[in-house]
MIFI-659264 format. One record per residue (C-alpha): residue number from 0; residue in three letters; x, y, z. Coordinates in nm, 4 decimals. Layout:
<nodes>
  rodo  vovo         X         Y         Z
   NUM   ALA         X         Y         Z
...
</nodes>
This chain:
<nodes>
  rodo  vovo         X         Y         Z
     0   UNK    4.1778    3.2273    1.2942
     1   UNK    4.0463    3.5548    1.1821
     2   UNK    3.9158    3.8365    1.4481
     3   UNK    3.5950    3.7750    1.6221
     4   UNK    3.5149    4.0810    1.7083
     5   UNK    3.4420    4.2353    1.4102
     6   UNK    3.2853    3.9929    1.2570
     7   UNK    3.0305    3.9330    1.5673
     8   UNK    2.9524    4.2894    1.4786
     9   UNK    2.8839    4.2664    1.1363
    10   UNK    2.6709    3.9777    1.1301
    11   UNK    2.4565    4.0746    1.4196
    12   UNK    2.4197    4.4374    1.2939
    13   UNK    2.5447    4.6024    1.7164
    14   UNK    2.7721    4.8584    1.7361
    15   UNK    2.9515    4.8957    2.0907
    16   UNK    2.8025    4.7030    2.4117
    17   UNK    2.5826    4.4220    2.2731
    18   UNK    2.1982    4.4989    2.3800
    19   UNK    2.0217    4.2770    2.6103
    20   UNK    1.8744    4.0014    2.3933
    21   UNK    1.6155    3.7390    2.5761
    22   UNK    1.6507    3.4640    2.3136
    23   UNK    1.5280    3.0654    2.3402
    24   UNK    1.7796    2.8040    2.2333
    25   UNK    1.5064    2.6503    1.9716
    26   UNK    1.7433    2.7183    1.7061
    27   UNK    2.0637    2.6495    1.8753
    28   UNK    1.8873    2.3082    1.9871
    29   UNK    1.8209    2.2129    1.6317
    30   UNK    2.1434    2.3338    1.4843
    31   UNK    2.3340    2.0961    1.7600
    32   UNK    2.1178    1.8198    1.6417
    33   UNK    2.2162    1.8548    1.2911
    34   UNK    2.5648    1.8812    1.3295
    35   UNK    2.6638    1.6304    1.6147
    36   UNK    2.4387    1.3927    1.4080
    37   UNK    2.6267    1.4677    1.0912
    38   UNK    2.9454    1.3811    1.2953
    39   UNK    2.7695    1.0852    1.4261
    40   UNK    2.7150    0.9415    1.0495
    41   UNK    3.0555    1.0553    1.0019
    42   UNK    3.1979    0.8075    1.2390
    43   UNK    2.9690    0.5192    1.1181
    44   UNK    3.0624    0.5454    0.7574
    45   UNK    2.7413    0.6717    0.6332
    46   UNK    2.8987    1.0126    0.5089
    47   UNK    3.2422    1.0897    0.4202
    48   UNK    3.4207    1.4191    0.6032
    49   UNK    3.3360    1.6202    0.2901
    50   UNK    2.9967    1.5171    0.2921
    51   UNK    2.9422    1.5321    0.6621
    52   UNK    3.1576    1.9222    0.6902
    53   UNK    2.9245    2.0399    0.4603
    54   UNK    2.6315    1.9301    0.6528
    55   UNK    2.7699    2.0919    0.9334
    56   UNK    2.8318    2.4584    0.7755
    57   UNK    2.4695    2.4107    0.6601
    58   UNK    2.2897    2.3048    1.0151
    59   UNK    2.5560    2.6236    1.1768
    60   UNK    2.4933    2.8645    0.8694
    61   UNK    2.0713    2.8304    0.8983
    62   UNK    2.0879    2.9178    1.2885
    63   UNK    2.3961    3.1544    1.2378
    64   UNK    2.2298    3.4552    1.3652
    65   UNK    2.0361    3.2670    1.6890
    66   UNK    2.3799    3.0767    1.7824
    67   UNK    2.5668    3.4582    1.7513
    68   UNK    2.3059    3.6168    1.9914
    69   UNK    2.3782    3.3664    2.2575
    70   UNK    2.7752    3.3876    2.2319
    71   UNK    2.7255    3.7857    2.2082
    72   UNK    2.6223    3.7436    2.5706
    73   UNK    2.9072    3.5579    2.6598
    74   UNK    3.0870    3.7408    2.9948
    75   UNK    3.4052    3.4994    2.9080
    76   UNK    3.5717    3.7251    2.6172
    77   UNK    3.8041    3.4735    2.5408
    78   UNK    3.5316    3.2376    2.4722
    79   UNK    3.2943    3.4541    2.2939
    80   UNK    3.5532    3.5998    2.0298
    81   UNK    3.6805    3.2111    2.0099
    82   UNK    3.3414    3.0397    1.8950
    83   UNK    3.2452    3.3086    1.7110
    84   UNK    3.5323    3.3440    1.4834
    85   UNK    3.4827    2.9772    1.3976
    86   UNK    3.1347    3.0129    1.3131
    87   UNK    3.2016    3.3351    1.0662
    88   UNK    3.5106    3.0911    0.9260
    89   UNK    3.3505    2.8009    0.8897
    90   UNK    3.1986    2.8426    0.5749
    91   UNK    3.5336    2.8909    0.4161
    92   UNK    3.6277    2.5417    0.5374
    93   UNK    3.6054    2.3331    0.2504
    94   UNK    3.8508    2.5904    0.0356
    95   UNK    4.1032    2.6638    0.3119
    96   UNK    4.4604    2.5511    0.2556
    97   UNK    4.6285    2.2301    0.4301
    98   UNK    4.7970    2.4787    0.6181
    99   UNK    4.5069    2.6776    0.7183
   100   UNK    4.3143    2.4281    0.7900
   101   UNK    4.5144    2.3169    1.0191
   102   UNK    4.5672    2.6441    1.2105
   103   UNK    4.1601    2.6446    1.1694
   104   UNK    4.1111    2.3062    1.3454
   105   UNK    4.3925    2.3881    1.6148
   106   UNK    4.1863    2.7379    1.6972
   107   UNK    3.8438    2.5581    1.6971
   108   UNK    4.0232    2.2862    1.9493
   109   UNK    4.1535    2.5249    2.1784
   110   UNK    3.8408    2.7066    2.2101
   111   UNK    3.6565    2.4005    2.3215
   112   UNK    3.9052    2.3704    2.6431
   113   UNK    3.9017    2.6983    2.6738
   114   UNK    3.4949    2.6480    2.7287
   115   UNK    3.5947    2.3660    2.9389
   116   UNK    3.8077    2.5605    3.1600
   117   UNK    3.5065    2.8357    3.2220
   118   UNK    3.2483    2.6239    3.3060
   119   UNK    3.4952    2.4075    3.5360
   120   UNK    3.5811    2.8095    3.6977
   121   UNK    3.2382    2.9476    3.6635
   122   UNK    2.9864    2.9760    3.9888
   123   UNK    2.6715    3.1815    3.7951
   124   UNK    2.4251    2.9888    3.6324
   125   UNK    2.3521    3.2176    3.3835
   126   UNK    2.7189    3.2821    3.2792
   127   UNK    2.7465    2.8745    3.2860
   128   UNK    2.4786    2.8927    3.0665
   129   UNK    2.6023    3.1092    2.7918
   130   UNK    2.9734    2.9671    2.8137
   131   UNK    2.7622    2.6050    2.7156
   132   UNK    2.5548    2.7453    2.4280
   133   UNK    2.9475    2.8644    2.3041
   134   UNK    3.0299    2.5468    2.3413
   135   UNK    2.8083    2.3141    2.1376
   136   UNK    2.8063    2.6009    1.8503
   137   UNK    3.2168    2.5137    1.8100
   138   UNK    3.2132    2.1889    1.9013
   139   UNK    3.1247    2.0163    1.5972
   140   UNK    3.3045    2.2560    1.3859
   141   UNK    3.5893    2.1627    1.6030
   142   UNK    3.5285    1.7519    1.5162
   143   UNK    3.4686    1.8217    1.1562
   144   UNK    3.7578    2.0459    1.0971
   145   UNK    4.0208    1.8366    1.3038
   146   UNK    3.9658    1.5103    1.0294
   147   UNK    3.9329    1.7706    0.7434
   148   UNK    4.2897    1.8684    0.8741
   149   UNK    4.4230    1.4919    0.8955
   150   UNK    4.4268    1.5487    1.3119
   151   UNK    4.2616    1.2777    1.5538
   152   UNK    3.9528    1.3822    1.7539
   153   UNK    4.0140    1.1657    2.0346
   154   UNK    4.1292    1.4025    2.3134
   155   UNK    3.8642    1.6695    2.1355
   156   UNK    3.5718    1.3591    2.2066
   157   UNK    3.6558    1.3420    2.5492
   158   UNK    3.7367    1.7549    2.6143
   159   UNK    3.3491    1.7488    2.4693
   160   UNK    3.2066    1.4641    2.7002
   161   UNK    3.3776    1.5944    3.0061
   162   UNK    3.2381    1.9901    2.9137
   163   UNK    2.9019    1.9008    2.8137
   164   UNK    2.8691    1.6621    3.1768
   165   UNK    3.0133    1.9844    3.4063
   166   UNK    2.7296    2.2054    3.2287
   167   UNK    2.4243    1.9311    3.2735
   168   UNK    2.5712    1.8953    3.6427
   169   UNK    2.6332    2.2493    3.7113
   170   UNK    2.2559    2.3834    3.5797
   171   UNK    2.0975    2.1110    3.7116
   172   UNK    1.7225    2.2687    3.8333
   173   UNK    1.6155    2.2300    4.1795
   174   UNK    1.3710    1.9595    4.2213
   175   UNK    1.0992    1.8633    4.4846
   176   UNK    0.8313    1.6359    4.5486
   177   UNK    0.5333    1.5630    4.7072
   178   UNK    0.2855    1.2451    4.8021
   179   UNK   -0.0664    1.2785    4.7702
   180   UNK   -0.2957    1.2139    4.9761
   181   UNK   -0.5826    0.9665    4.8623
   182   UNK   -0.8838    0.8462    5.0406
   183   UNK   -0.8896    0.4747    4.8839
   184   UNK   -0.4812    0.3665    4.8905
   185   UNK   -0.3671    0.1794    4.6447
   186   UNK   -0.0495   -0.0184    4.6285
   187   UNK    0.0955    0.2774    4.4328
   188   UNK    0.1449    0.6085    4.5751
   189   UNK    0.1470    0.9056    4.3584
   190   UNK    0.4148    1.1466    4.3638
   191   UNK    0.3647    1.4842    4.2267
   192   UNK    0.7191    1.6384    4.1055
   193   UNK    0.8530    2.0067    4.0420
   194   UNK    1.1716    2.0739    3.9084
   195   UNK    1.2951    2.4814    3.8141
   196   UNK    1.6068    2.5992    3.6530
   197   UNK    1.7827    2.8967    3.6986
   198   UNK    1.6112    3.0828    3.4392
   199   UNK    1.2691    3.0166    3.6170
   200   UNK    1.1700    2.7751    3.3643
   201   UNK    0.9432    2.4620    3.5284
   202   UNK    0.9206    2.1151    3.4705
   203   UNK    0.6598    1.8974    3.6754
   204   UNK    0.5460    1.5127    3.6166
   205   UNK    0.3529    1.2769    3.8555
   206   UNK    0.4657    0.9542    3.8897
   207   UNK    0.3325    0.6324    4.0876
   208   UNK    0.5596    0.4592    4.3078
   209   UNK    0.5577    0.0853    4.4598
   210   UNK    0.7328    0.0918    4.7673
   211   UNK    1.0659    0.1009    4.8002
   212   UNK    1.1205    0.2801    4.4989
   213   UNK    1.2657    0.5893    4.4281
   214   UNK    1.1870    0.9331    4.2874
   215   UNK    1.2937    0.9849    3.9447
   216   UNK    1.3274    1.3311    3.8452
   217   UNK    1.3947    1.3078    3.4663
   218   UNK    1.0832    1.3974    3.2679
   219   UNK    1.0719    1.7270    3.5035
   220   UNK    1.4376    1.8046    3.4723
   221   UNK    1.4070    1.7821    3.1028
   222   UNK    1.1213    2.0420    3.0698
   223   UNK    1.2736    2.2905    3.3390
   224   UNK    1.5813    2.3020    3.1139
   225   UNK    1.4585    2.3018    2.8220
   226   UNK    1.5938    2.6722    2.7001
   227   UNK    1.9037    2.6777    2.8781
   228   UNK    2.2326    2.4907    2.6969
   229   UNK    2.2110    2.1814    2.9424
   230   UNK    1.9552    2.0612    2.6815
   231   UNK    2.2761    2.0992    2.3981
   232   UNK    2.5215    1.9368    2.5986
   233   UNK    2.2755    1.6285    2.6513
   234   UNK    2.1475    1.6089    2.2731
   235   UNK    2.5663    1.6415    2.1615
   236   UNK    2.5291    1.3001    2.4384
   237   UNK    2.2363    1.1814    2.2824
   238   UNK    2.3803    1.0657    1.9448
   239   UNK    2.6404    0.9115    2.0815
   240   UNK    2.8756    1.1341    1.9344
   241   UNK    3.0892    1.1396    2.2430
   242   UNK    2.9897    0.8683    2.4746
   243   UNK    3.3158    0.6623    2.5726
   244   UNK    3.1083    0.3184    2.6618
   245   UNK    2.7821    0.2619    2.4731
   246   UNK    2.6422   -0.1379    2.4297
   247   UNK    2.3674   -0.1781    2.2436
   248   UNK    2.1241   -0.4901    2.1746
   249   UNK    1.9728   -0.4874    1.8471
   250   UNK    1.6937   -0.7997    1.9175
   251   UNK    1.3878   -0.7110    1.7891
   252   UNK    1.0221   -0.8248    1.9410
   253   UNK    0.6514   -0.7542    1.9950
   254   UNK    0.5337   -0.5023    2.3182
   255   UNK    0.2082   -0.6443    2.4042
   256   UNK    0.1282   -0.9447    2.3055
   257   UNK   -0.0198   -1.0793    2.6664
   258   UNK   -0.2891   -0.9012    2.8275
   259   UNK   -0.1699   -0.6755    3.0887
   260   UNK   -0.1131   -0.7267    3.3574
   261   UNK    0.1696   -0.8715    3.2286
   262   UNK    0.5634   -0.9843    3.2554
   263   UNK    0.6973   -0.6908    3.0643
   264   UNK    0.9399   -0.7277    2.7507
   265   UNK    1.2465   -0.7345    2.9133
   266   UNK    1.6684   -0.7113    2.7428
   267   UNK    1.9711   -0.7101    2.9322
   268   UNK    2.3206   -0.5623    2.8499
   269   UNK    2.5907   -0.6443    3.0079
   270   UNK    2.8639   -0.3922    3.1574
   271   UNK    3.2059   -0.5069    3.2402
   272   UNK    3.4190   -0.4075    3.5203
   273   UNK    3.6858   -0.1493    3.3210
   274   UNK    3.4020    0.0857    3.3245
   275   UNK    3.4364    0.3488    3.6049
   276   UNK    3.2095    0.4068    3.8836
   277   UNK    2.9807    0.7194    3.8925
   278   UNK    2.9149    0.7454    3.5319
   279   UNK    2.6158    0.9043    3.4126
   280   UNK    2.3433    0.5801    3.2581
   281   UNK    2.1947    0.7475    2.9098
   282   UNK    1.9284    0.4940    2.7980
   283   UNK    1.8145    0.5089    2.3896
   284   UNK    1.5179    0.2512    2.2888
   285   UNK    1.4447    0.2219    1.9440
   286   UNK    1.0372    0.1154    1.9530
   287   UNK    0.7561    0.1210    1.7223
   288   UNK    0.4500    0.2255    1.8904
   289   UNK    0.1303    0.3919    1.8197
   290   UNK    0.0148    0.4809    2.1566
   291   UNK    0.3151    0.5871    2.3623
   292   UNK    0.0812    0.6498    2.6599
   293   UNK    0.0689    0.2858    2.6946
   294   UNK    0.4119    0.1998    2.7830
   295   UNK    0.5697    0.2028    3.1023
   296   UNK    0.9676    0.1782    3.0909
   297   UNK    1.2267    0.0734    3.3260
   298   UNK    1.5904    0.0526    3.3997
   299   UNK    1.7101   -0.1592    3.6438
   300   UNK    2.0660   -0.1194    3.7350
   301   UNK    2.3211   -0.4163    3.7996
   302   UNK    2.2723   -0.3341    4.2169
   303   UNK    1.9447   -0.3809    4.1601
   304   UNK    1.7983   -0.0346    4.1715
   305   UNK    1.4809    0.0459    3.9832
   306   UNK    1.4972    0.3595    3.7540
   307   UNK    1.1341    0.4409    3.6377
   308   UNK    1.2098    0.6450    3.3132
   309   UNK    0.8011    0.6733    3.1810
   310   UNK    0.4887    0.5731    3.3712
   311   UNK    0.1594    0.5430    3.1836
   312   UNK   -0.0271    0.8326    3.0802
   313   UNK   -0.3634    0.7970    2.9728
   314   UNK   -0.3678    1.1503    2.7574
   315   UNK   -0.0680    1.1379    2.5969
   316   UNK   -0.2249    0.9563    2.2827
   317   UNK    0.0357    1.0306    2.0415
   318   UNK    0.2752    0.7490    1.8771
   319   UNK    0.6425    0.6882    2.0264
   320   UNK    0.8999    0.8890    1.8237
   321   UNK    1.2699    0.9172    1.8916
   322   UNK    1.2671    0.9437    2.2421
   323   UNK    1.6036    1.0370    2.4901
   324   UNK    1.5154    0.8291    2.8656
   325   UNK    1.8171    1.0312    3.0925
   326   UNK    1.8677    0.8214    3.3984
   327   UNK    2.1058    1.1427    3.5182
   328   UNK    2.3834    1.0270    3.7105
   329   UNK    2.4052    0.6303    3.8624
   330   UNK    2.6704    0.7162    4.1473
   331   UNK    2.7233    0.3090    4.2101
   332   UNK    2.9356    0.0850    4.0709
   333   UNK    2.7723    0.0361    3.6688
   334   UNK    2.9313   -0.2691    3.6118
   335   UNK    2.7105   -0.6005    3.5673
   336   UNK    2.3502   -0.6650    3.3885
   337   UNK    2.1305   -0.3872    3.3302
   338   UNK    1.8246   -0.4648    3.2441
   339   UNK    1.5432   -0.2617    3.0653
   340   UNK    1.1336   -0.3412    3.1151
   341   UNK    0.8377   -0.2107    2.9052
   342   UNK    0.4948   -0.3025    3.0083
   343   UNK    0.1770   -0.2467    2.7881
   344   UNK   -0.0988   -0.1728    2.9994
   345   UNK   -0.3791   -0.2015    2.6714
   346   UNK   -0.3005   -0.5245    2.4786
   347   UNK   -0.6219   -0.5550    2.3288
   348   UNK   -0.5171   -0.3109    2.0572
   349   UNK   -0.2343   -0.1037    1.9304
   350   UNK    0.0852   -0.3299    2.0001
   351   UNK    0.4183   -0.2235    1.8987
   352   UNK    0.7648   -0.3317    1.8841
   353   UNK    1.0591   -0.2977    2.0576
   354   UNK    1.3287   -0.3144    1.8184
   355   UNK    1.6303   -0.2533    2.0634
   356   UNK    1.8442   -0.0013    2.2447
   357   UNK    2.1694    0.1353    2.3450
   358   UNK    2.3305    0.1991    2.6943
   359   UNK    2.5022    0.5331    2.7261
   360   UNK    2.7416    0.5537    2.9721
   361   UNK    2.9620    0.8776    3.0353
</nodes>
């Protein structure tokens, strides 16, 4: 692979000791969802490896310069010099030699575990931080060049999984909650949440809970992390790209069609025993809906355990689009029936469908 260093220089214009750059991942974010979703198409036959390389040197090339300020801050030099001699390469992909190629897709490999290996090492947040962005900019270079080259991306698959679930775990914000206090109970207490990550960012949500039922801390964690490279590592989860055991039910049906209150519209998947305990649960409904503040969603795990992914909300007006629910991490046993709920709680108009959903789990 060609030097990094160099090139890092040339394309970001810095001479010497890169300047202090305060940069959001906006960029980075969408480049990760165009190329781990042209891997993802890749892999179910909608695009051939030529088709689906070239979509990733496009999605890296438009957000070259955004990706290249986050590695430039990279305290790992190894890592830095790594991912960003595969993004000044890549473009020269499709022409390389069998040989080079090869020696390409081994150097883009290796500098995936060698992100691995940091962020397994690293203690500060903020260097775990850059080490991820690194990460997710080679990562689906490394994919598309290992089956230009002929070479399985097994191993490379799970070196991704494993990387992207230390960085989630290891910026994880710190969350906290509160009840509030209400003159005229109700069955439902409300539960005001506040989640920050390391870079100050917040994330809050309210929630109401029945009793018995636990906190979930999703919706807040999302927005706290929004511009750090936890929200890569969970959108190169999101497709699919790399989860090991995904089920999905397909079944298609109305939301709605009794007045609430209601039985929900309920599915099931089942989970069989080979799958290991403490995975992380990564929930993807596919639903047609023009009022998403409608719908209440839940998970509820083979022990039983309720995981309330969306409550109601009155002022969110806007229709459902392609919506990730993160559980985070189930720490139980996942085998056995999960089963997921939506309620409707205004049947008299805009009812939608439901039109299935797959079961992450990693």
């Amino acid at each position: 692979m060609a030097a990094s260093l160099s090139a890092v220089i040339l394309a970001t214009g810095c001479v010497g000791q890169a300047a202090a750059i305060t940069v959001t991942p906006d960029q980075a974010l969408g480049a990760a969802q165009l190329a781990y979703g042209a891997w993802k198409k890749y892999k179910g036959q909608e695009l051939s490896i030529e088709q689906a390389t070239q979509q990733v040197i496009g999605a890296i090339g438009n957000a070259e310069a955004d990706i290249i300020e986050h590695i430039d801050q990279v305290a790992a030099s190894d890592v830095r010099a790594c991912a960003s001699a595969a993004i000044v390469d890549l473009p020269d992909l499709p022409a390389m030699s069998d040989d080079t190629k090869q020696a390409f897709a081994r150097d883009a490999g290796e500098c995936v575990a060698l992100a691995d290996a940091r962020l397994g090492e690293l203690t500060s947040k903020e260097a775990i931080d850059k080490v991820g962005f690194a990460l997710h900019a080679v990562g689906p270079i490394a994919l598309t060049a290992r089956r230009s080259a002929d070479f399985s991306t097994a191993a490379l698959e799970d070196l991704l999984e494993h990387a992207s679930a230390i960085n989630i775990n290891k910026l994880k914000p710190t969350c906290t909650h509160t009840f509030v206090e209400e003159d005229n109970p109700t069955p439902d207490n409300e539960v005001l949440i506040r989640c920050e990550a390391y870079n100050g960012d917040i994330g809050t949500d309210n929630q109401f809970l029945s009793a018995g039922e636990s906190v979930n801390y999703t919706k807040a964690t999302l927005t706290a992390e929004r511009n750090t490279s936890a929200a890569l590592s969970r959108e190169a989860l999101r497709h699919g790209v790399l989860n090991k055991y995904t089920y999905t039910d397909s079944t298609s049906s109305s939301i709605g069609v009794i007045r609430w209150p209601s039985l929900p519209e309920t599915r099931a998947i089942d989970v069989p025993s080979s799958v290991p305990a403490g995975a992380y649960a990564h929930l993807l409904p596919t639903i047609n809906h023009p009022r998403k503040g409608q719908l209440r969603i839940e998970l509820k795990a083979p022990d039983g355990t309720i995981l309330r992914l969306k409550d109601y909300d009155s002022a969110d007006t806007g229709a459902w689009v392609d919506d990730t629910l993160l559980t985070g991490k189930y720490a139980k046993d996942p085998s056995g029936r999960w089963t997921l709920s939506i309620w409707d709680n205004n049947m008299s108009f805009d009812n939608g469908t439901l039109d299935g959903f797959k079961l992450h789990l990693f």
